[in-house]
C-alpha positions in Angstrom: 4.6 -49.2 -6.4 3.9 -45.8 -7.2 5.0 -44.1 -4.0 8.0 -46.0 -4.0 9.1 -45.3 -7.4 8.4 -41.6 -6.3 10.4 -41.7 -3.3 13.5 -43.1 -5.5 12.7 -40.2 -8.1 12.9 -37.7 -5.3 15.9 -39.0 -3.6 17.9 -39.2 -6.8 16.9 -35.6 -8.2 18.1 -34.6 -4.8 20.9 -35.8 -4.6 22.1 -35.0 -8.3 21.1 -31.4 -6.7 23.4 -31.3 -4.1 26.4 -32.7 -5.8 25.9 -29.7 -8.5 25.7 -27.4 -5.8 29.2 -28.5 -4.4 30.6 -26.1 -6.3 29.2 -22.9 -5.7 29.8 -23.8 -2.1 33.1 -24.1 -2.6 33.4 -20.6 -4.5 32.4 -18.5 -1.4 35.3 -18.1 -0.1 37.0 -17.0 -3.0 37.7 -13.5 -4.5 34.9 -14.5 -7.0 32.2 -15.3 -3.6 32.6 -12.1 -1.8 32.3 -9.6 -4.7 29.4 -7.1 -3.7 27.3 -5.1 -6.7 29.1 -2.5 -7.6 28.3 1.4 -8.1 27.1 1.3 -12.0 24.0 -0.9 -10.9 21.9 1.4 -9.1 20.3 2.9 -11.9 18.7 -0.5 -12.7 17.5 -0.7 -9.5 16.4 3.2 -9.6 14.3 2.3 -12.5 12.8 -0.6 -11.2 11.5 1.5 -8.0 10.0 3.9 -10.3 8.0 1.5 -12.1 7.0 -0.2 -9.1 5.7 3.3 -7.8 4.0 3.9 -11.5 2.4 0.6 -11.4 1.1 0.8 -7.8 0.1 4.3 -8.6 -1.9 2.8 -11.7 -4.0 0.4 -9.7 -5.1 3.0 -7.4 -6.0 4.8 -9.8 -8.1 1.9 -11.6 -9.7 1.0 -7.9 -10.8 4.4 -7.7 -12.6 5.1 -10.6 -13.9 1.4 -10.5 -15.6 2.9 -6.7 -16.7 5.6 -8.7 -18.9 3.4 -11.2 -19.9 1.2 -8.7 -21.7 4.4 -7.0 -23.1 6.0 -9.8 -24.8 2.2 -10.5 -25.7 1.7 -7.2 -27.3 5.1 -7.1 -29.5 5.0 -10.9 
């Protein structure tokens, strides 16, 4: 009973899906479908590289002094 009320719970959730997703389907061939990101957004994505960079560069840092500690214990 239980597997078959989950199989009709999974077919209808994905089938409700794919009707909503008729219509985004249809908009790719529109204007609206090909529009590509335009100049103005590169800063955001600018920024996000440098915090990616500054966060990276942060866990090194953190492993490296964590090394560090982990000698000076293992040495005493």
């Amino acid at each position: 009973m239980d597997q078959r009320w989950f199989r009709w719970t999974t077919v209808f959730v994905l089938g409700v899906l794919l009707l909503r997703a008729g219509p985004v389907w249809a908009q790719a061939g529109t204007a609206l479908g090909s529009q590509t990101l335009g100049r103005g957004y590169w800063h955001v994505f600018a920024a996000y590289a440098v915090v990616w960079i500054l966060v990276l560069g942060w866990v090194i840092s953190i492993v490296r002094r964590l090394r560090r500690v982990e000698e000076r214990l293992g040495n005493e």
